[in-house]
C-alpha positions in Angstrom: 0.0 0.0 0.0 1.1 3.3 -0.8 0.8 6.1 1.7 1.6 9.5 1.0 1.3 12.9 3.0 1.8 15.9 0.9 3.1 19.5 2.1 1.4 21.5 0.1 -1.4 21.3 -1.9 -0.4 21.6 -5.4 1.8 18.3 -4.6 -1.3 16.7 -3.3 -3.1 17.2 -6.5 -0.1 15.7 -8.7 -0.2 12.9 -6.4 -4.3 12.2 -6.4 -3.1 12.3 -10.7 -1.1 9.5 -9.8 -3.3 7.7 -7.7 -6.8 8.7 -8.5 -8.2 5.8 -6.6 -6.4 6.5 -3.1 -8.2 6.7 -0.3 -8.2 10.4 0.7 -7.9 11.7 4.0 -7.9 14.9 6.0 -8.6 14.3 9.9 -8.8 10.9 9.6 -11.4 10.7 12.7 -13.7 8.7 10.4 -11.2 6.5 7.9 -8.4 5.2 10.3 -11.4 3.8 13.2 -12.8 1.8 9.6 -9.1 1.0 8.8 -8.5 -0.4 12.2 -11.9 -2.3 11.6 -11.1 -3.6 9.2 -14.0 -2.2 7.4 -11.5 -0.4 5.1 -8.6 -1.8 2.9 -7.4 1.2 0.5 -4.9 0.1 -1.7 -3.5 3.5 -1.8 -3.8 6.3 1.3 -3.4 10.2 0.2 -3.2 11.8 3.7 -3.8 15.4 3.5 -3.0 16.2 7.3 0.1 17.6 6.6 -0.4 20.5 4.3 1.1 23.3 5.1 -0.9 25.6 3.2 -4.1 23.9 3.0 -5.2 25.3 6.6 -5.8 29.0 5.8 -8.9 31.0 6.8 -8.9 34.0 4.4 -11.6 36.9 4.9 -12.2 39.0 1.4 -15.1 41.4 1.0 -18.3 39.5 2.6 -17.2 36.2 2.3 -14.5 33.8 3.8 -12.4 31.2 2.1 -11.2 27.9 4.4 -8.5 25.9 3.5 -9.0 21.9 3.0 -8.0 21.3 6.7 -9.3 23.7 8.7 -9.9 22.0 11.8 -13.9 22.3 13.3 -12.3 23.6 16.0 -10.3 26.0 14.4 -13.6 27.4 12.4 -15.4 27.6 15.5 -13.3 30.0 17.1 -12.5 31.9 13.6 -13.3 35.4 13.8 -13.3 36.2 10.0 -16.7 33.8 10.0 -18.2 36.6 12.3 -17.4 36.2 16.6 -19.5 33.2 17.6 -21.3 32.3 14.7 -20.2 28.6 14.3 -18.7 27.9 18.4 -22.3 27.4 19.4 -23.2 24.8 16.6 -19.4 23.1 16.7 -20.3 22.5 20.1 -22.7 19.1 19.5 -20.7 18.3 16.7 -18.7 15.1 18.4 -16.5 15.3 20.9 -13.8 17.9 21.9 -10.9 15.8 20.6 -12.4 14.8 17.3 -13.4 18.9 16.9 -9.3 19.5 16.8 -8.7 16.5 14.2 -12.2 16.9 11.5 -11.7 18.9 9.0 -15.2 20.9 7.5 -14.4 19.5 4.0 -13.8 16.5 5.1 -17.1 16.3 7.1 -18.7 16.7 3.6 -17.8 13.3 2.5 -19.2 11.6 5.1 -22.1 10.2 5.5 -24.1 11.6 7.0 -22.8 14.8 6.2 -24.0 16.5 9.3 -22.6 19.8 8.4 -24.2 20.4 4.9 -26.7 22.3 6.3 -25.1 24.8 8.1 -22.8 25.0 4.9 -25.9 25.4 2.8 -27.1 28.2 4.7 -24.0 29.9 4.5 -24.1 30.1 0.4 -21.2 27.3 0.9 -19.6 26.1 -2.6 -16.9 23.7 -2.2 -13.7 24.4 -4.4 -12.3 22.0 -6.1 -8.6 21.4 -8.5 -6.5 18.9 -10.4 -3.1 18.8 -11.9 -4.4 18.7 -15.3 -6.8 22.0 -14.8 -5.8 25.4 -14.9 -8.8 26.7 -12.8 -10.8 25.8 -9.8 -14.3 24.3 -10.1 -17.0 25.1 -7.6 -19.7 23.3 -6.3 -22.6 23.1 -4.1 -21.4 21.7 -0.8 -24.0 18.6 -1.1 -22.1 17.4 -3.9 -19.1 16.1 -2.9 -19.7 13.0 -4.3 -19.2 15.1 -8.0 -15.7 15.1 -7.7 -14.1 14.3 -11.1 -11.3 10.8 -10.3 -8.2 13.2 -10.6 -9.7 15.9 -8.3 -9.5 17.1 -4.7 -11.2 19.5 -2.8 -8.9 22.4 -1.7 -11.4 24.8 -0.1 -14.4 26.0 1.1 -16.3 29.2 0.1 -18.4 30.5 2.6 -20.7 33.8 3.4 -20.2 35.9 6.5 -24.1 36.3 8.0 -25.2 39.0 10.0 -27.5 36.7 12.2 -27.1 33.2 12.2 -29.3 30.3 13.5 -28.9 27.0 13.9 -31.1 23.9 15.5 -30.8 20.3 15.3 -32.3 17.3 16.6 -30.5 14.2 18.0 -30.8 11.6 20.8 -28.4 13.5 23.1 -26.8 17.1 23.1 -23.3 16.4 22.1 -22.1 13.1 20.1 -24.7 11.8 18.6 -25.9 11.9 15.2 -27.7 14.2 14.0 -31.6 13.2 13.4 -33.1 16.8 12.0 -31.6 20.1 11.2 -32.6 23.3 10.1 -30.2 26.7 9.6 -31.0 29.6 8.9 -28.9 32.9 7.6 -29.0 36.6 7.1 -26.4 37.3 4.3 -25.2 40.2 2.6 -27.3 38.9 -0.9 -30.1 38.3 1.7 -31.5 35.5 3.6 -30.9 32.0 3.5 -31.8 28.9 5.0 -31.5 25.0 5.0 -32.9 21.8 6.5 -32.3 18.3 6.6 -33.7 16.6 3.4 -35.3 13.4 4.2 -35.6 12.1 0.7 -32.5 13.5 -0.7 -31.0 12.3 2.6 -28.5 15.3 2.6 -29.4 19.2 3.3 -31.6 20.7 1.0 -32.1 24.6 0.4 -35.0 26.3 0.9 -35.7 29.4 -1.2 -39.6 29.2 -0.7 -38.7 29.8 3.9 -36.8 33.5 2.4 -39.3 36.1 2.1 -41.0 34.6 5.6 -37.5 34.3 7.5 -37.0 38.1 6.4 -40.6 39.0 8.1 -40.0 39.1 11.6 -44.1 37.9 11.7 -43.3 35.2 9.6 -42.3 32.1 11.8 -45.5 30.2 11.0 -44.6 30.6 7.6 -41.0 29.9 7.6 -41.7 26.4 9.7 -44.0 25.1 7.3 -41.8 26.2 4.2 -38.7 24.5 5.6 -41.1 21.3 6.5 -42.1 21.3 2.8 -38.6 21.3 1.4 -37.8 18.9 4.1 -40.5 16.7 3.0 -40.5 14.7 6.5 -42.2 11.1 6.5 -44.2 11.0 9.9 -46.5 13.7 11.5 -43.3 13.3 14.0 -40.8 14.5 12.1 -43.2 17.5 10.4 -43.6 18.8 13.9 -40.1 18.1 15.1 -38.9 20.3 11.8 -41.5 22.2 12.3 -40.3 23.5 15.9 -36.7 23.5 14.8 -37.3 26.1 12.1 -39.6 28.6 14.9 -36.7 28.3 17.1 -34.5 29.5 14.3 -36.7 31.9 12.9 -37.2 33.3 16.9 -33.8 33.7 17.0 -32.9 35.4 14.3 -35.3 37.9 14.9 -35.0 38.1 18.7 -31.5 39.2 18.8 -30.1 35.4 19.9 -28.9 34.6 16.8 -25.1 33.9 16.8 -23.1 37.0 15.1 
């Protein structure tokens, strides 16, 4: 088996040209427990750890650019994301020590993807390269799985909100999965806002919750706009959506929004 840990990320890309099949890697909090397993025999590894420049949190104009191994717990406490905005959130996301070793890209090609919708809400693109383009390609963070064989993703794109919101459902507070979520954003090109997608089984936007997430009156409207995007099975899961999106919608507009 072939392991290799590029420095920097335009050696990573000519090796992924190499090896287009290696397994890639970037925290490793959800491969090397499957390797251990068992559950995963890559012929070839492409550890991204070690880049040296793929860890960057760049602020320009209203939006932020994260490099392909930010740490969650490095974009929790970054600043140039707005103070607060994604601590809160991070917070039920695992457990302290696998927050310093995920990556947010990386979290993207898991499954499931528990941060897509917090990246959705954010206008989120991810950025992908190769060694044989001369450009970056974007796109929507729900489709990491659209990844051409000789690609990589090297980046985030995210918006800076204003007000952000975020509620999700699960079994316990911290470290468990996450059952329902819905997120909700004021950006600079307006508001924005995203939900668990039960039949796409990833996050799902939902353009028709805007004009009632802007109306400070409109959290009756917002919940049942998000539930129809979300298109929930059981009456359960409608009202369980349902009271995730008035939370959000409440604190948006009551000044508890993370900012």
């Amino acid at each position: 088996m072939a392991y290799l840990r590029p420095a920097t990320i335009a050696s990573a890309l000519a090796a992924r040209a190499e090896l287009p099949r290696a397994l890639v890697c970037g925290g490793g909090t959800a491969v090397q427990p499957a390797m251990n397993a068992g559950l995963l025999r890559p012929a070839d590894v492409l550890d991204l750890g070690g880049l040296r420049d793929g860890a960057a949190i760049d602020a320009y104009g209203d939006r932020v650019r994260l490099g392909p191994v930010v740490r969650v717990a490095a974009a929790a406490r970054a600043h140039a994301l707005g103070a607060g905005v994604l601590g809160g959130l991070l917070r039920g996301f695992a457990t302290p020590a696998v927050r310093e070793r995920a990556t947010l890209t990386g979290n993207l090609f898991q499954a499931p993807a528990d941060l897509a919708v917090v990246l959705t809400a954010l206008d989120g693109s991810l950025i992908t390269a190769s060694a044989h383009s001369r450009g970056e390609r974007r796109l929507p963070v729900t489709m990491a799985s659209a990844l051409r064989p000789d690609e990589l993703a090297v980046g985030l794109d995210l918006a800076v909100p204003a007000a952000f919101a975020y509620e999700r459902l699960a079994v316990r507070e911290v470290a468990a999965p996450t059952l329902a979520a819905v997120a909700a954003a004021l950006l600079p090109g307006g508001p924005r806002a995203a939900v668990t997608g039960y039949r796409a089984g990833t996050a799902v936007p939902c353009p028709g919750a805007v004009p009632h997430l802007a109306d400070p009156a409109g959290a009756d409207g917002f919940a049942a706009a998000v539930v129809a995007a979300a298109a929930p099975p059981t009456p359960y899961a409608r009202r369980s959506v349902a009271a995730l999106a008035r939370r959000c919608h409440r604190r948006i507009h009551r000044g508890d929004a993370d900012a």
